[in-house]
Residue frames as qw, qx, qy, qz and C-alpha x, y, z in Angstrom:
[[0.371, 0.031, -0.925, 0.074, -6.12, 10.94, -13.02],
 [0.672, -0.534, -0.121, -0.499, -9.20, 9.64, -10.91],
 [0.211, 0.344, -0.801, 0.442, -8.21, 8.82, -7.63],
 [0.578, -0.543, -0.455, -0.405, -10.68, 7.33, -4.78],
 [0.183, 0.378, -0.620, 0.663, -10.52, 8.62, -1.38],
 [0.471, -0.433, -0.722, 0.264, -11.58, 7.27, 1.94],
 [0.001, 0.433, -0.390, 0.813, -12.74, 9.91, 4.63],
 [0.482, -0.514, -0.677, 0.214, -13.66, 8.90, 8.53],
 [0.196, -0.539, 0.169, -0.801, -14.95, 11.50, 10.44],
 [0.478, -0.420, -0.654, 0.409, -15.14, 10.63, 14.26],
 [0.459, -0.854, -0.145, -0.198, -16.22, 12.90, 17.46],
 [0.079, 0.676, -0.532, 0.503, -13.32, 14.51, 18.99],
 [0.501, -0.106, -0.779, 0.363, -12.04, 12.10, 21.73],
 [0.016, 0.070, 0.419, -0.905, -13.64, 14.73, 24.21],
 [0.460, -0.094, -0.396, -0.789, -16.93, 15.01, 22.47],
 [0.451, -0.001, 0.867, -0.211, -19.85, 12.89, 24.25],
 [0.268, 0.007, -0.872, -0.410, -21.45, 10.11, 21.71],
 [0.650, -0.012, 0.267, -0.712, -25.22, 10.38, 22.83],
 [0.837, 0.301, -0.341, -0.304, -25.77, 7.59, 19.74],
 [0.381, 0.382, -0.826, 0.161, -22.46, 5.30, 20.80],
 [0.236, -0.342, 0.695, -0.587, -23.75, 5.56, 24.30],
 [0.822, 0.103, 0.264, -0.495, -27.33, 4.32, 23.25],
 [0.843, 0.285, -0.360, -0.281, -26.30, 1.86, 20.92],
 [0.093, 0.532, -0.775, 0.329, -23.73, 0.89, 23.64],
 [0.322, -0.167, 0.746, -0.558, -26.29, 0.05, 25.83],
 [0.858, 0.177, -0.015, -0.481, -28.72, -1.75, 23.57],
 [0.527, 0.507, -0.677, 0.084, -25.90, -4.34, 22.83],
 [0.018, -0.316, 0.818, -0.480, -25.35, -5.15, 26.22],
 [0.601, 0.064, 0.474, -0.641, -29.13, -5.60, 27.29],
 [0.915, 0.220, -0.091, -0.326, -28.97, -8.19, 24.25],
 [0.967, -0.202, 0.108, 0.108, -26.34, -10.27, 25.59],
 [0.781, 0.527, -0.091, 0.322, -23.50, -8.59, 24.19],
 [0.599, -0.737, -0.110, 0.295, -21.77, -8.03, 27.72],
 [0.788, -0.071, 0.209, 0.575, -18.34, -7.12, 26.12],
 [0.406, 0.680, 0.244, 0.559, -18.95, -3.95, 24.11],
 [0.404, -0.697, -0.322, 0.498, -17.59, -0.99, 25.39],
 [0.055, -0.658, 0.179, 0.729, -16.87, 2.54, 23.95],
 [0.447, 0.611, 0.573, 0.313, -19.37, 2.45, 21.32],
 [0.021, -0.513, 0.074, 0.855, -18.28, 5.71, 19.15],
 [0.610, 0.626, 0.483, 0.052, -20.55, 6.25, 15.80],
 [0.101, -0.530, 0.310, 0.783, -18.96, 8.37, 12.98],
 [0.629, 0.713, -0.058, -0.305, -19.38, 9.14, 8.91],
 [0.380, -0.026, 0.660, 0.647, -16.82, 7.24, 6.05],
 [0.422, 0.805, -0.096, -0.406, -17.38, 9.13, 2.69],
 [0.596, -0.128, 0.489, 0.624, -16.11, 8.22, -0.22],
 [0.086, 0.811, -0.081, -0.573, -15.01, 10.18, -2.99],
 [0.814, 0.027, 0.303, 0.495, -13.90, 10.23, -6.34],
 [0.195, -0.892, 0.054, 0.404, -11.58, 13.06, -6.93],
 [0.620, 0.699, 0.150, 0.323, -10.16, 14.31, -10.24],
 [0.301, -0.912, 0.273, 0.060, -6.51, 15.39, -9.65],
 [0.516, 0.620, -0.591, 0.011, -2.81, 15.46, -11.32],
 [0.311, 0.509, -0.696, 0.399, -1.74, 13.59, -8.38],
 [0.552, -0.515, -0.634, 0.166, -2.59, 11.94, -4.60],
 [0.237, -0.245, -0.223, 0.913, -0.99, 14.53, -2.77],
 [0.196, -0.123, -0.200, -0.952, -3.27, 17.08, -4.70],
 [0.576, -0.377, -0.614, -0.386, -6.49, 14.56, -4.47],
 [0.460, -0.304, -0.666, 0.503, -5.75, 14.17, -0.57],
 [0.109, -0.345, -0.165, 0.918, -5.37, 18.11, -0.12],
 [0.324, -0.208, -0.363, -0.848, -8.81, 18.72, -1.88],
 [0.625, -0.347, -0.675, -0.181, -10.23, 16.27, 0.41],
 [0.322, -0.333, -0.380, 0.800, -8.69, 17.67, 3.66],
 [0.150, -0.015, -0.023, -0.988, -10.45, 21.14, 2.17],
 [0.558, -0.313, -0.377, -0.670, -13.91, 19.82, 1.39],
 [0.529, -0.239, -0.649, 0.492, -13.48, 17.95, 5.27],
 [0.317, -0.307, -0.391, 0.808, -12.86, 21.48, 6.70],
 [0.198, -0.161, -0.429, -0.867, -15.47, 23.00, 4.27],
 [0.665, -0.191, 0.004, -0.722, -18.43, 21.27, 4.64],
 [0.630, -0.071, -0.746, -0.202, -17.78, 17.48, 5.30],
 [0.569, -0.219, -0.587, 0.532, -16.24, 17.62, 9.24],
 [0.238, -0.944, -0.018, -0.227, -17.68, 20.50, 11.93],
 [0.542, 0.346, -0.541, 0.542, -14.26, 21.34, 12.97],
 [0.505, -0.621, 0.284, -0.528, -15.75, 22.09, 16.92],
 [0.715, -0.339, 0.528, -0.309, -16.46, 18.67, 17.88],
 [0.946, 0.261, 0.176, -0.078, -15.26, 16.47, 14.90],
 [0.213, -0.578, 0.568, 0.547, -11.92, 15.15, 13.39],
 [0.858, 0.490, -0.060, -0.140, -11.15, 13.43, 10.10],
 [0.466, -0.420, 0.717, 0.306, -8.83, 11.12, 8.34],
 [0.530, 0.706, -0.276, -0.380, -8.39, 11.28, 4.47],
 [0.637, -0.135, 0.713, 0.261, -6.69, 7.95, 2.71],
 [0.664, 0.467, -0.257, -0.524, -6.58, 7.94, -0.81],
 [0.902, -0.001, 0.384, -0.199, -6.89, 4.23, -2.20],
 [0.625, 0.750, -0.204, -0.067, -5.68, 4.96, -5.58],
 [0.833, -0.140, 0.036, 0.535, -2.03, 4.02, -6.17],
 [0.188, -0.775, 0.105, 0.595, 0.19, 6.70, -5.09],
 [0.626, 0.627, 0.145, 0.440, 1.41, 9.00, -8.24],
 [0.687, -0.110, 0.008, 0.719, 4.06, 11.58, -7.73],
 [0.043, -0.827, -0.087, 0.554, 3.55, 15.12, -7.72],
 [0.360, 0.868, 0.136, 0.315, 4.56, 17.18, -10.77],
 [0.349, -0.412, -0.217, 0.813, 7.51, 19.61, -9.86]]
């Protein structure tokens, strides 16, 4: 089954956002007084060949910790869209 999965990759809450910061402050200097903790990140989508979600998620979590997400300074979150299917036992 094809499933489509969501992935956000953010900076680690610790991490400074050079980009957020700048794009923080360009906002503001155009009138947009209100913005605050601009953070910038990656979405990915995917579509992922797999018996199941569970299986499609947990290939996405690998290709995250592979090559999508630098696990130093970056997290992720994985959603698949698809409707859920049930594992196989």
């Amino acid at each position: 089954m094809l499933f489509h999965v969501q992935v956000e990759i953010t900076l680690k809450p610790t991490v400074m956002d050079a980009q957020g910061s700048t794009i923080e402050r360009a906002l503001q200097k155009m009138g947009h007084d209100g913005v605050r903790k601009v953070r910038i990140g990656k979405f990915i989508t995917l579509e992922i060949e797999a018996q199941c979600a569970d299986r499609a998620r947990a290939a996405a979590e690998e290709m995250c910790r592979e090559l999508l997400a630098n696990p130093i300074i970056e997290q992720f979150a994985v959603q698949v869209v698809e409707a859920e299917k049930e594992c196989p036992a």
